[in-house]
C-alpha positions as CSV (number, residue, x, y, z in Angstrom):
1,X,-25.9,-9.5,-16.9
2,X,-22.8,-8.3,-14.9
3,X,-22.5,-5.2,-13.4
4,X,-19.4,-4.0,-14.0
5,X,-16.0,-5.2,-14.3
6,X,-14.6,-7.1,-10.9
7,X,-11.9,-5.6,-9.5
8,X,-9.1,-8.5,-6.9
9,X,-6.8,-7.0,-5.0
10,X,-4.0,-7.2,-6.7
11,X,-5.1,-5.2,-9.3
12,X,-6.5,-2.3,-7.2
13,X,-3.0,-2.7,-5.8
14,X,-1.7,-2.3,-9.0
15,X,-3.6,0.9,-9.9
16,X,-2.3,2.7,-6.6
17,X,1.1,1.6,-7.6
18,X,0.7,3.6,-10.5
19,X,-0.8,6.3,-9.1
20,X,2.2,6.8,-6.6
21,X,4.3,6.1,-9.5
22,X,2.9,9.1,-11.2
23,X,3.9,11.2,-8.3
24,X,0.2,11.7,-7.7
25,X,-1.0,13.2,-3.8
26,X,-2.5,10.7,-2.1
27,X,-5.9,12.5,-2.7
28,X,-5.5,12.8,-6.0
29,X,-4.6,9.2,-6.4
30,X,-7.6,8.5,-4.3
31,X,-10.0,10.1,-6.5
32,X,-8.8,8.8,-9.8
33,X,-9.5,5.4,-8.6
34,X,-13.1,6.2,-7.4
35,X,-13.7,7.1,-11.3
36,X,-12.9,3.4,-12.1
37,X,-14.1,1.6,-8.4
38,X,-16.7,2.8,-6.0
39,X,-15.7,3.8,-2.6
40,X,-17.2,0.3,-0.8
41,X,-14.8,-1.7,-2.7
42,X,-11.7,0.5,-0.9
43,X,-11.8,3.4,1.4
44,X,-9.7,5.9,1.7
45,X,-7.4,4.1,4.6
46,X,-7.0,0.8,2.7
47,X,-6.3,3.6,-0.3
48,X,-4.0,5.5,2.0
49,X,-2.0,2.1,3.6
50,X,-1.4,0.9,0.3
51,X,0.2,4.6,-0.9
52,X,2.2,4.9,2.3
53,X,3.8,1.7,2.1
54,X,4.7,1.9,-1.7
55,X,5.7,5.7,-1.2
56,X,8.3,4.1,2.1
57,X,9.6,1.4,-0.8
58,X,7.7,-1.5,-0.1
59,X,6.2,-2.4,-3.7
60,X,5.2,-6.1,-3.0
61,X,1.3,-6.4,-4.5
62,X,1.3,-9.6,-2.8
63,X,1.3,-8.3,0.7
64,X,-1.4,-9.3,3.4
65,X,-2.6,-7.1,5.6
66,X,-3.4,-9.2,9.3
67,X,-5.7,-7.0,11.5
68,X,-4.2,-8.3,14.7
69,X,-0.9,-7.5,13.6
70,X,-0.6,-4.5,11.1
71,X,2.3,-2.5,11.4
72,X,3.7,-5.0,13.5
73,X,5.4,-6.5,10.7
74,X,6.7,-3.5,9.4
75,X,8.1,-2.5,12.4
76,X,10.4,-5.4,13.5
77,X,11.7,-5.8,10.0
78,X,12.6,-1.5,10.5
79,X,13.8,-2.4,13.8
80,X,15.8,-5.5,12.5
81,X,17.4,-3.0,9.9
82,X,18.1,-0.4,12.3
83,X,20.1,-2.9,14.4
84,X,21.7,-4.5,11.4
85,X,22.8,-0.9,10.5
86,X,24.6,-0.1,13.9
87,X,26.5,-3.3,13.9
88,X,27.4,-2.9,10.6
89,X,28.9,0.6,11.9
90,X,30.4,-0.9,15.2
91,X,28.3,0.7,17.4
């Protein structure tokens, strides 16, 4: 007998999504998905990266996170944009 519905990560994605979408706090967010997953399936930082990065516009479910180089990612693409902004502007 199973015990309980399986939950991938795309569809725990999914469910932050929609929290954030909803305009939820974080903590709010956080604790309606405990009522459906328990807490060792994601913590409150995996709970809390995923919000962040869909709350700065970055909606892609299919994004993996790499220990060694999380954040790292994020930034040089900000960093790329920053510097495609000032030559767009001349400076």
């Amino acid at each position: 007998m199973s015990d309980g519905p399986k939950f991938d990560s795309k569809m725990i994605r999914s469910f932050i999504l929609y929290e954030f979408l909803q305009k939820r706090k974080i903590n709010e967010g956080f604790h309606n998905l405990s009522k459906i997953i328990s807490n060792d399936v994601i913590g409150f930082d995996e709970f809390q990266f995923w919000f962040t990065r869909f709350s700065e516009g970055k909606q892609d479910l299919d994004f993996q996170i790499n220990d060694e180089t999380s954040g790292q990612t994020d930034r040089r693409t900000e960093k790329e944009e920053e510097e495609e902004e000032e030559m767009s502007l001349g400076v």
